[in-house]
C-alpha positions as CSV (number, residue, x, y, z in Angstrom):
1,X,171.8,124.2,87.2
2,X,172.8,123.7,91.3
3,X,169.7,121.5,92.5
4,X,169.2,124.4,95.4
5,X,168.5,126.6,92.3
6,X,166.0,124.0,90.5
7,X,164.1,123.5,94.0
8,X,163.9,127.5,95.1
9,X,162.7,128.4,91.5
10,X,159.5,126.4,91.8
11,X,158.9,128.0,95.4
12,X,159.1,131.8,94.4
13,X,160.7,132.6,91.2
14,X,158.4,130.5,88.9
15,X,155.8,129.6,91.4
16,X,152.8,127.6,89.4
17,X,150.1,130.3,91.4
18,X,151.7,133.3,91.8
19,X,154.3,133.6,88.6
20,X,153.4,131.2,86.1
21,X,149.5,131.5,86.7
22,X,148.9,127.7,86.3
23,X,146.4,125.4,87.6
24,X,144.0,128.0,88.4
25,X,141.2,126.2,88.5
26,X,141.8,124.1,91.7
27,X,143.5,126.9,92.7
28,X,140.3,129.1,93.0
29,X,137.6,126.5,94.0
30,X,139.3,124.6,96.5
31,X,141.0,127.5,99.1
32,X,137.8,128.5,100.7
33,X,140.4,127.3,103.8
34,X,143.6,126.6,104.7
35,X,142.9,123.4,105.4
36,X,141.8,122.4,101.6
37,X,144.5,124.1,100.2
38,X,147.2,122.6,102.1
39,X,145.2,119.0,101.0
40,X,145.2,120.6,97.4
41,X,149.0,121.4,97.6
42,X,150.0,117.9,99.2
43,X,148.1,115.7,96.6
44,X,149.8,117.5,93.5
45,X,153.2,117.2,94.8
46,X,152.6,113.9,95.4
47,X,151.7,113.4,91.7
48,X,154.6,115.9,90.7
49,X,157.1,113.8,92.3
50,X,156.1,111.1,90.9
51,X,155.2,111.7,87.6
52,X,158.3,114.0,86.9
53,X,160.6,110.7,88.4
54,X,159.2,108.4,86.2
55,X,159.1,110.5,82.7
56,X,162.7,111.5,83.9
57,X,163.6,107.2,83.7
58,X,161.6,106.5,80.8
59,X,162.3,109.5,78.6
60,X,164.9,107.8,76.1
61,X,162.4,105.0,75.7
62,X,159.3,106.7,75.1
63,X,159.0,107.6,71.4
64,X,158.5,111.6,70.9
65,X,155.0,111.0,68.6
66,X,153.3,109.1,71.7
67,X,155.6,110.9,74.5
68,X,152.0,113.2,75.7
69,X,149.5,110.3,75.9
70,X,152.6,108.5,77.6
71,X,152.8,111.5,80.0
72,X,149.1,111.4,80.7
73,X,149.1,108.0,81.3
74,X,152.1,107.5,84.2
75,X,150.4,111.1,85.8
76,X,147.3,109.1,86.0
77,X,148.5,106.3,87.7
78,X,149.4,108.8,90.2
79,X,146.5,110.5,90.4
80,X,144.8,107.2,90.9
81,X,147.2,106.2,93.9
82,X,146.9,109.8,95.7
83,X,143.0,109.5,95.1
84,X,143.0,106.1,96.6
85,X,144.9,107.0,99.6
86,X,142.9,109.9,100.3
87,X,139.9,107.7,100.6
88,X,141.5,105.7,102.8
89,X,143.1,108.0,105.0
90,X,141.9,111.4,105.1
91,X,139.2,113.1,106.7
92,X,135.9,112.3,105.0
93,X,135.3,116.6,104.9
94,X,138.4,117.1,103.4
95,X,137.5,114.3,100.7
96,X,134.0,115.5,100.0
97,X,135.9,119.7,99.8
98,X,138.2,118.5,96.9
99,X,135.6,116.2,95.2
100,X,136.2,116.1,91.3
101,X,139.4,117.9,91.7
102,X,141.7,115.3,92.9
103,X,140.9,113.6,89.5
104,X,141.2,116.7,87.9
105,X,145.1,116.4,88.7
106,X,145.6,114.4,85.9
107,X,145.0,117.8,83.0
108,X,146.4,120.2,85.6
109,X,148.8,122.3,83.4
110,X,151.5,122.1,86.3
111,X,151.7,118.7,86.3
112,X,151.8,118.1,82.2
113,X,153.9,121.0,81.9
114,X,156.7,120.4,84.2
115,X,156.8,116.3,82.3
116,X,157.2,118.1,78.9
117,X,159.4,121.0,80.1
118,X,161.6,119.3,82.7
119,X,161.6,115.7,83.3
120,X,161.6,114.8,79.5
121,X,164.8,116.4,79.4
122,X,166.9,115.9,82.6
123,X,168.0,113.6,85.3
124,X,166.0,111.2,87.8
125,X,167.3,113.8,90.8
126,X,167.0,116.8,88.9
127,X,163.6,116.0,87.9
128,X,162.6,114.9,92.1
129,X,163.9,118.3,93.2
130,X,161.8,120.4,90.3
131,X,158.7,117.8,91.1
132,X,159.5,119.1,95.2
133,X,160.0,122.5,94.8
134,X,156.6,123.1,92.2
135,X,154.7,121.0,94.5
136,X,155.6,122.7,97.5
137,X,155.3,126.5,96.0
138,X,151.9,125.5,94.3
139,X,151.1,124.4,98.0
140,X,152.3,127.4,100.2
141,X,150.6,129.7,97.5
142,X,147.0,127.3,98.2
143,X,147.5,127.6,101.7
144,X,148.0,131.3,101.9
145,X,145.1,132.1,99.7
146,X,143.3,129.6,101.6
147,X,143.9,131.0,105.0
148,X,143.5,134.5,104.2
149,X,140.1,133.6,102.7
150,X,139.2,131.6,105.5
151,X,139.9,134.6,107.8
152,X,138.7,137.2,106.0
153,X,135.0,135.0,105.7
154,X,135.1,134.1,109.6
155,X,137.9,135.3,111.7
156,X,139.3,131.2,111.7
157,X,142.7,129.8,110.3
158,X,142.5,126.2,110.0
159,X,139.4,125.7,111.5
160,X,140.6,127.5,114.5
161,X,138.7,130.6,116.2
162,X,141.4,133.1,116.2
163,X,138.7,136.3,116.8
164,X,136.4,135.1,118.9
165,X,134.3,137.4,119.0
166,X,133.7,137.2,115.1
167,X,130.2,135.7,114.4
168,X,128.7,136.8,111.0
169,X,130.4,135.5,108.1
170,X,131.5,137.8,105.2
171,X,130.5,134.9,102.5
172,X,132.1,136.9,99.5
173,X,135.5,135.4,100.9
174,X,133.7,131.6,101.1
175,X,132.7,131.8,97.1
176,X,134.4,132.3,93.6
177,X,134.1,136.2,93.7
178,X,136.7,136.5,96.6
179,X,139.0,134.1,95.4
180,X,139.4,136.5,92.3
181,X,140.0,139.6,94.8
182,X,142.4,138.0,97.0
183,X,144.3,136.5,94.2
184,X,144.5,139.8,92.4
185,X,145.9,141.3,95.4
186,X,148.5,138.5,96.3
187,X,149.8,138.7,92.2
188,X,150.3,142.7,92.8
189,X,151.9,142.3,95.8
190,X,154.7,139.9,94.1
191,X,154.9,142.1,91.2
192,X,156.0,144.6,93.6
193,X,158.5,143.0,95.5
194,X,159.9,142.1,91.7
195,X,160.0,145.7,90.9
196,X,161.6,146.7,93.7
197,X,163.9,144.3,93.7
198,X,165.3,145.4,89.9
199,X,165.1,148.7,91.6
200,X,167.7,148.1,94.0
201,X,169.9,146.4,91.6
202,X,169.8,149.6,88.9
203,X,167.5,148.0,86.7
204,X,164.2,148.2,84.8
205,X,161.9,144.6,85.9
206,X,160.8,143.0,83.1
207,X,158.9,139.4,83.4
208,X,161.5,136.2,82.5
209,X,161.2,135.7,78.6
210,X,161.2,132.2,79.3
211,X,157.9,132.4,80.7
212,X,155.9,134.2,78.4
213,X,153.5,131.9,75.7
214,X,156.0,132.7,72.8
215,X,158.6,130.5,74.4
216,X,156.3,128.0,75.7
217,X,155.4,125.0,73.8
218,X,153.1,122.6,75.9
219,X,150.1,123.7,74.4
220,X,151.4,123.0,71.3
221,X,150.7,118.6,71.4
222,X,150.6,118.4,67.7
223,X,154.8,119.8,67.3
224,X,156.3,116.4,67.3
225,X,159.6,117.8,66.1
């Protein structure tokens, strides 16, 4: 596979948010605003990079009955280094916004799931371009929900006034609840641009077999095969 294909798959076809449903947890309780999505987004492709580079080098060494607690444990160091940084670096707000989820990274299905599906099996640059192109749909698809939640609640895109004239706050958009709705409405729309997509091309859409739980085998820890 062309490396332009393995980096634009992650950005719409198999995007972790909007096609593959992954990571939903962060993906919910962090976009109250753009600004915390895009943070979100940033600090997992950071770990996807380098997570997916590492596995990707150490794959022929790592023996296949200790390959997920290996996984875990070079995702972790990451995790650890991004988390580190953060504290260093970024705004205190954004720090206290994403709290216990910047740990969290470490069992984020995205991040496991692209070591065991991709990296374990191909190249060092092959493995940096998936790691770019997951991290970077995973954070356009936080930033949009983010900043359509954060306007919807106050008339504001990254902490900017864009309706001034906007002063009460519609709070369902702030909590879980409205996360849910806007979500909902952003998966329809891309199931609509997908059907009419095989429209145009004379056929009937149906969703990629590859990506359905029959072919997918991450959950499945204890198949050391």
């Amino acid at each position: 596979m062309k490396l332009w294909d393995v980096f634009k798959r992650g950005i719409w076809k198999e995007n972790p948010v909007l096609v593959l449903l992954l990571g939903m947890c962060p993906t919910l309780a962090v976009t109250s605003s753009m600004k915390n999505g895009i943070g979100m987004g940033l600090a997992t492709t950071f770990v996807l990079i380098g997570s997916n580079s590492v596995i990707s080098l150490l794959k022929s060494i790592i023996p296949k009955k200790v390959r997920i607690p290996c996984y875990i444990v070079v995702i972790a160091t990451f995790v650890t280094l991004v988390e580190f940084l953060m504290k260093a670096y970024a705004p205190q707000e954004l720090n206290k916004a994403l709290g216990l989820f910047i740990p969290l990274i470490v069992v984020n299905c995205i991040v496991l799931g692209r070591a065991e599906a991709f990296a374990s099996k191909d190249n060092l640059i092959s493995s940096l371009v998936d790691g770019i192109g997951m991290g970077l749909g995973f954070t356009f698809a936080l930033a949009a929900l983010g900043g359509t939640r954060e306007f919807l609640a106050a008339g504001t895109l990254y902490e900017i006034k864009i309706i001034t004239s906007w002063n009460t706050e519609f709070l369902l958009m702030k909590f879980a609840p409205g996360a849910f709705i806007v979500l909902g409405f952003f998966l329809a729309i891309m199931n609509k641009l997908e059907m009419r997509k095989a429209i145009r091309e004379g056929r009937i859409y149906t969703p990629p077999a590859d990506l359905n739980c029959s072919q997918c085998r991450i959950c499945k820890m204890n198949d050391i095969d």
